[in-house]
mmCIF file of the C-alpha atoms, coordinates in Angstrom:
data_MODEL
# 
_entry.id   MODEL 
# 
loop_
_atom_site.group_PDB 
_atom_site.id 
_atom_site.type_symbol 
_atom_site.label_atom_id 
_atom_site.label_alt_id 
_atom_site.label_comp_id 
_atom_site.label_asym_id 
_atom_site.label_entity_id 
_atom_site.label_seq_id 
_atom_site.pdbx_PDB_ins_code 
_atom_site.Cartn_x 
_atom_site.Cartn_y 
_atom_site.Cartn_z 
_atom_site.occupancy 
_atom_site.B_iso_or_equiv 
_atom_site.pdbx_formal_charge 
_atom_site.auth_seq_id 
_atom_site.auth_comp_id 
_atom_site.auth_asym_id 
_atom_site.auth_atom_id 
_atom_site.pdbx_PDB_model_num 
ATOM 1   C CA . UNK A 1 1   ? 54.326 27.556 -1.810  1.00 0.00 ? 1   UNK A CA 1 
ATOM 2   C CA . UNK A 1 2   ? 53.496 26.275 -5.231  1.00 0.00 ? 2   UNK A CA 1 
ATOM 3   C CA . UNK A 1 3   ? 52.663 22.927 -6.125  1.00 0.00 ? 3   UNK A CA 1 
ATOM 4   C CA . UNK A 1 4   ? 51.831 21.124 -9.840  1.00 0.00 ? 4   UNK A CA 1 
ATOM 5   C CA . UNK A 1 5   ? 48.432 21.010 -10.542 1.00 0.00 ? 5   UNK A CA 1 
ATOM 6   C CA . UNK A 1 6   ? 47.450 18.297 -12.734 1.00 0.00 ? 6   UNK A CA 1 
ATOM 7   C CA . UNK A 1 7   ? 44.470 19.211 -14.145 1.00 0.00 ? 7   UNK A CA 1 
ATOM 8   C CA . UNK A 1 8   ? 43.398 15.107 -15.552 1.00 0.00 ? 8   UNK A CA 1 
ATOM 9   C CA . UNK A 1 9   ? 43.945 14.452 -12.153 1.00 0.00 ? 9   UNK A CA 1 
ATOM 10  C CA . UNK A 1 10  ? 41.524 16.851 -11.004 1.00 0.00 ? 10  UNK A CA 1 
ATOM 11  C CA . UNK A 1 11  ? 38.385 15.799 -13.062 1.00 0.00 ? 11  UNK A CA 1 
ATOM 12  C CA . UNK A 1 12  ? 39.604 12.352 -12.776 1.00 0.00 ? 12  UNK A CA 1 
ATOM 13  C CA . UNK A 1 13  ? 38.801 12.961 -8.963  1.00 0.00 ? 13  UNK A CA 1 
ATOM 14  C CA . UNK A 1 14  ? 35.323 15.111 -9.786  1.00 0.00 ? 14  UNK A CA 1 
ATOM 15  C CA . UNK A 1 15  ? 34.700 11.931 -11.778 1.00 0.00 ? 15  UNK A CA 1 
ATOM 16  C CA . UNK A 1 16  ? 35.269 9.126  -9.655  1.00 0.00 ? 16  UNK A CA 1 
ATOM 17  C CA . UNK A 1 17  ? 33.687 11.126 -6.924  1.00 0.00 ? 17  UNK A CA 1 
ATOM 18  C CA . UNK A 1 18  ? 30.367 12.681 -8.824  1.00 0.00 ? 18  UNK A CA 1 
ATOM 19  C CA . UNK A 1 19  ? 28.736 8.883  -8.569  1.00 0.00 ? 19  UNK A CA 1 
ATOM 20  C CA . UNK A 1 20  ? 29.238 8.836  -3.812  1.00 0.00 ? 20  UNK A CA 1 
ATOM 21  C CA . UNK A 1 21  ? 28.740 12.744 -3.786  1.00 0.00 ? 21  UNK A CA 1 
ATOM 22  C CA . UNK A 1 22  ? 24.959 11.949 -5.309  1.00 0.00 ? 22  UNK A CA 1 
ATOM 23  C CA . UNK A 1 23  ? 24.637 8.852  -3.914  1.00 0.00 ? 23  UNK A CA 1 
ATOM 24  C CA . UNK A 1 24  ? 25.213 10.332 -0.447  1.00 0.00 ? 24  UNK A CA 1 
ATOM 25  C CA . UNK A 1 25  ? 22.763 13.444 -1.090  1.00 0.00 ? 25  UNK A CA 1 
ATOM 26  C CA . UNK A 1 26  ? 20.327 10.747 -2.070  1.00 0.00 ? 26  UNK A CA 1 
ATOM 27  C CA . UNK A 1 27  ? 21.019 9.114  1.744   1.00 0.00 ? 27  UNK A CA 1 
ATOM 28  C CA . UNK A 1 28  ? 19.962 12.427 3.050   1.00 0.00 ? 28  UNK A CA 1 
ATOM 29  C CA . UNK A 1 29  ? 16.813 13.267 1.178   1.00 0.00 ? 29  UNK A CA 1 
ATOM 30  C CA . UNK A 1 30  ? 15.657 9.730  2.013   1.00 0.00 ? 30  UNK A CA 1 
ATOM 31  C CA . UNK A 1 31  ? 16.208 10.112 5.610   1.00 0.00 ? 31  UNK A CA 1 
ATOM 32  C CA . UNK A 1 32  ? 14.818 13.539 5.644   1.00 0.00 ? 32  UNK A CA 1 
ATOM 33  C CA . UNK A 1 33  ? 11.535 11.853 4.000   1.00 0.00 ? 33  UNK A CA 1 
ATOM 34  C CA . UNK A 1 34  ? 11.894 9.271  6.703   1.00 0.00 ? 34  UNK A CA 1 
ATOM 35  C CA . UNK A 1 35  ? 11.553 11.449 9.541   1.00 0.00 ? 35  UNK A CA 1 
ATOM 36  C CA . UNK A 1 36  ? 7.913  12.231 9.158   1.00 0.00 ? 36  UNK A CA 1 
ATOM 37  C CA . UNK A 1 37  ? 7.093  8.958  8.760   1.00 0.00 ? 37  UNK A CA 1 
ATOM 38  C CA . UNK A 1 38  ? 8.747  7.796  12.058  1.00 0.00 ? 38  UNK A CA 1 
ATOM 39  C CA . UNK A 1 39  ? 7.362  10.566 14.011  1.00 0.00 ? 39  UNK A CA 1 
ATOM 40  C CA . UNK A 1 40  ? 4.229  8.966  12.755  1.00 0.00 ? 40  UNK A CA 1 
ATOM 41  C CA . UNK A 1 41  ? 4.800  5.347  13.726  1.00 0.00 ? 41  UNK A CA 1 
ATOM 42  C CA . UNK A 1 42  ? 6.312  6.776  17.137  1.00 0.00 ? 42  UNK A CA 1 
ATOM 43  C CA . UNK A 1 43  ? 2.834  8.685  17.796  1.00 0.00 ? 43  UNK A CA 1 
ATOM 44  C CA . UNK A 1 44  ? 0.834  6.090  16.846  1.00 0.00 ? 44  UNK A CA 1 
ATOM 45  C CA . UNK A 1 45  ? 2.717  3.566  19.252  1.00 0.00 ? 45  UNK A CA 1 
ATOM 46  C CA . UNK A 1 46  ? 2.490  5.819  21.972  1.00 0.00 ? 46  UNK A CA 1 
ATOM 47  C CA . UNK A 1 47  ? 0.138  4.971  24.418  1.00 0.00 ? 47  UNK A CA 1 
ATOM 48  C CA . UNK A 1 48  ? -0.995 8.610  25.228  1.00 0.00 ? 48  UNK A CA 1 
ATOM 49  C CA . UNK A 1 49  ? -4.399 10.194 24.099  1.00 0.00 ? 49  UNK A CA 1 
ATOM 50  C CA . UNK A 1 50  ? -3.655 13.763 23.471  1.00 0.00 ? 50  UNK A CA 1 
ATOM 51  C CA . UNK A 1 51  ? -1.375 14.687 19.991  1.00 0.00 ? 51  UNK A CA 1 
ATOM 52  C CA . UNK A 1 52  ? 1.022  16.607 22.028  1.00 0.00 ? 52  UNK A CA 1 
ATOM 53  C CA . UNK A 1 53  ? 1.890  14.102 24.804  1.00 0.00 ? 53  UNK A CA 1 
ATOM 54  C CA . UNK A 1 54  ? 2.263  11.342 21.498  1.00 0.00 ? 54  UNK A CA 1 
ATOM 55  C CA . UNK A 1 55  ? 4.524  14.029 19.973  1.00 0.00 ? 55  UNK A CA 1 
ATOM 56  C CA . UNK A 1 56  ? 6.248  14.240 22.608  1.00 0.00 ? 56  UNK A CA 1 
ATOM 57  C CA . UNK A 1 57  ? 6.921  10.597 23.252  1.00 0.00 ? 57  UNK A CA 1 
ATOM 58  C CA . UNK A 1 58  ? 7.663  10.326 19.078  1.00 0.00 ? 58  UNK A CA 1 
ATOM 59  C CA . UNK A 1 59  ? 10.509 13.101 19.574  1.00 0.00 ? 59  UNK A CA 1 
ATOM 60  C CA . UNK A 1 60  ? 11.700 11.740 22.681  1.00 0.00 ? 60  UNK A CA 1 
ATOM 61  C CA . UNK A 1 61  ? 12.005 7.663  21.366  1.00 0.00 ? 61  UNK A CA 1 
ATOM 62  C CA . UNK A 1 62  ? 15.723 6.299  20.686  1.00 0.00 ? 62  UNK A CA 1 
ATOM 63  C CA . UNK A 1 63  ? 14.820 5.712  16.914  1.00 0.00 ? 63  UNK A CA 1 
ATOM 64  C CA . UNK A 1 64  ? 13.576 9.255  16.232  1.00 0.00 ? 64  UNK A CA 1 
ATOM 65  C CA . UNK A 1 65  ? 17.479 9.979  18.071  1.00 0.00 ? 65  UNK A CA 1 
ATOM 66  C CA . UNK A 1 66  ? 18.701 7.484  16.306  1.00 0.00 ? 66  UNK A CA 1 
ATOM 67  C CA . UNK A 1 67  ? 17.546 8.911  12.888  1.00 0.00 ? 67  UNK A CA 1 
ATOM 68  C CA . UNK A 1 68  ? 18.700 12.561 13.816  1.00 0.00 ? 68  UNK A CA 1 
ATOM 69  C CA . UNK A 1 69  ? 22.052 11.225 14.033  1.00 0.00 ? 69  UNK A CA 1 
ATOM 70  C CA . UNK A 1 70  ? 22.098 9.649  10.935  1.00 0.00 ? 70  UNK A CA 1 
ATOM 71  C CA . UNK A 1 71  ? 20.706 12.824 9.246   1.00 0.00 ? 71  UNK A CA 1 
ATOM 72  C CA . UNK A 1 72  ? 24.011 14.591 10.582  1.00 0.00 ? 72  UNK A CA 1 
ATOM 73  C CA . UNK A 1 73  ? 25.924 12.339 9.681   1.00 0.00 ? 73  UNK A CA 1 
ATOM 74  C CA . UNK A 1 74  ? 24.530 11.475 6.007   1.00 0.00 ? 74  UNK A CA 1 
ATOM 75  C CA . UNK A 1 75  ? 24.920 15.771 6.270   1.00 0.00 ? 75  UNK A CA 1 
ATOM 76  C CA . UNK A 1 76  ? 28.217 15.730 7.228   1.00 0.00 ? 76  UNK A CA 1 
ATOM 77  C CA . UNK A 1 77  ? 28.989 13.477 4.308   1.00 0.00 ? 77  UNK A CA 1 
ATOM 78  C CA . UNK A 1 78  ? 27.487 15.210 1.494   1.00 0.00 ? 78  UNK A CA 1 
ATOM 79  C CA . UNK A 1 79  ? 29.241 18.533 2.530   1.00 0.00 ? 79  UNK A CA 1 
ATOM 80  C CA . UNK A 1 80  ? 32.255 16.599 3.043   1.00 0.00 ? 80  UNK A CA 1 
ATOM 81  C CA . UNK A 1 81  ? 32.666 15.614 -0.352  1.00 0.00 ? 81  UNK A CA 1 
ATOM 82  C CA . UNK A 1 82  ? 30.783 18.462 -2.250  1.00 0.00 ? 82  UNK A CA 1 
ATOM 83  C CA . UNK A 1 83  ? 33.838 20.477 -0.810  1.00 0.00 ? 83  UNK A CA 1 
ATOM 84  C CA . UNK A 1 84  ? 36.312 18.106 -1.929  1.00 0.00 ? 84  UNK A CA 1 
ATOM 85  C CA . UNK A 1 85  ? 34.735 18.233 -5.681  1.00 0.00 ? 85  UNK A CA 1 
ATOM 86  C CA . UNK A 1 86  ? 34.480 22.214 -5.350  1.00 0.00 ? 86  UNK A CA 1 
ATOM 87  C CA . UNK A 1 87  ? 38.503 22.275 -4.217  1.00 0.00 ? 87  UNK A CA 1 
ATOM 88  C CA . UNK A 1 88  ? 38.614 20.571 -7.530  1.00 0.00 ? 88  UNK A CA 1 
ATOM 89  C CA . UNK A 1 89  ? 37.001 22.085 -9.376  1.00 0.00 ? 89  UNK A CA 1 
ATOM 90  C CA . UNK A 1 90  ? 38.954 25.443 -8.093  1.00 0.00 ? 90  UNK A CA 1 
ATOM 91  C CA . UNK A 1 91  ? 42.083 23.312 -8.568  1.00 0.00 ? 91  UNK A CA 1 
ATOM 92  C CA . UNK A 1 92  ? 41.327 23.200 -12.001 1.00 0.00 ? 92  UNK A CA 1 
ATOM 93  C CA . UNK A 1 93  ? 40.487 26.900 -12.776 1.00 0.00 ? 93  UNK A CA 1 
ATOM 94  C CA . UNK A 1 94  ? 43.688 27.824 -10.988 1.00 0.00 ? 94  UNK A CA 1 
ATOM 95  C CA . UNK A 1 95  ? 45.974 25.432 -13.665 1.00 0.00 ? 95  UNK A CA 1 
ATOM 96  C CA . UNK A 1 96  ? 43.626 27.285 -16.551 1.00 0.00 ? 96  UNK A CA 1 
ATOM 97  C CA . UNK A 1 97  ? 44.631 31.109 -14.973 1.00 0.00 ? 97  UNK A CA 1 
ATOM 98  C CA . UNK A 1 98  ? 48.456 29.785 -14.400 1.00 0.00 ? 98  UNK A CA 1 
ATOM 99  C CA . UNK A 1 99  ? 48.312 28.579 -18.142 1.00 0.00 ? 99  UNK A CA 1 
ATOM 100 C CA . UNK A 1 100 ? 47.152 31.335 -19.743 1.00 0.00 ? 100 UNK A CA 1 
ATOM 101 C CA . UNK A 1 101 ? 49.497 33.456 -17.508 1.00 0.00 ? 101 UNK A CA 1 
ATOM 102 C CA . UNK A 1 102 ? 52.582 31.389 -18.821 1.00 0.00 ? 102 UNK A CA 1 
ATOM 103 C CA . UNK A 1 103 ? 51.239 31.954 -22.294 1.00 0.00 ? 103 UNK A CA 1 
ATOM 104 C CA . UNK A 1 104 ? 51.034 35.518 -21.941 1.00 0.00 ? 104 UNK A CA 1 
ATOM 105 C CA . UNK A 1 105 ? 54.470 35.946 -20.209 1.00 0.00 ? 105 UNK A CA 1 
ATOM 106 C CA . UNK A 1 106 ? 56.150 33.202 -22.574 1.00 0.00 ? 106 UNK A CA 1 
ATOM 107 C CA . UNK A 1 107 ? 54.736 35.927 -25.457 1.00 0.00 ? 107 UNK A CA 1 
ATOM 108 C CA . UNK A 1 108 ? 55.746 38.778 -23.703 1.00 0.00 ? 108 UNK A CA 1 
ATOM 109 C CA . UNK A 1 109 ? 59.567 37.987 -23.636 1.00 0.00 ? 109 UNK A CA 1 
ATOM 110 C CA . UNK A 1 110 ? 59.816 36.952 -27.256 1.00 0.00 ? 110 UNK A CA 1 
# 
């Protein structure tokens, strides 16, 4: 099964979707940055003494949970659309093959 490939149509989409595809990698590197820093504020509002008990309680708190989830989902995201660019981006290179085939075939029978 065959279906036109429109190659405008895929950089158009590599385009429009470059600018969310960075912007959500950028979302994930800030809230990996962000998760020593809460592990800090959790310890340090923990009312334990020893550094592994505070740890503990850091790694245990809803908003150290709460920021886990949001790394998987900023993840999920990121890979979500760096596929879509990469099918294409593939889209693309299989229009340039089919071309050049068509050239070569369209010469061939002359």
């Amino acid at each position: 099964m065959t279906r036109e490939i429109d190659p405008n149509k895929c950089i158009d989409f590599i385009l429009e979707n470059a600018g969310k595809f960075s912007q959500a990698k950028g979302e994930l590197a800030q809230l990996e940055c962000f998760k020593s820093s809460l592990k800090s504020i959790m310890m340090q509002k923990s009312g334990e003494q020893t550094v592994g008990a505070q740890e503990r309680e850091a790694y245990a708190s809803q908003e150290y949970q709460d920021l886990c989830k949001a790394i998987g989902a900023a993840t999920e995201n990121a890979e979500k659309l760096k596929w879509e660019l990469e099918a294409a981006r593939l889209r693309h290179a299989t229009w340039q093959t089919l071309e050049v085939s068509n050239r070569t075939h369209d010469r061939i029978l002359k």
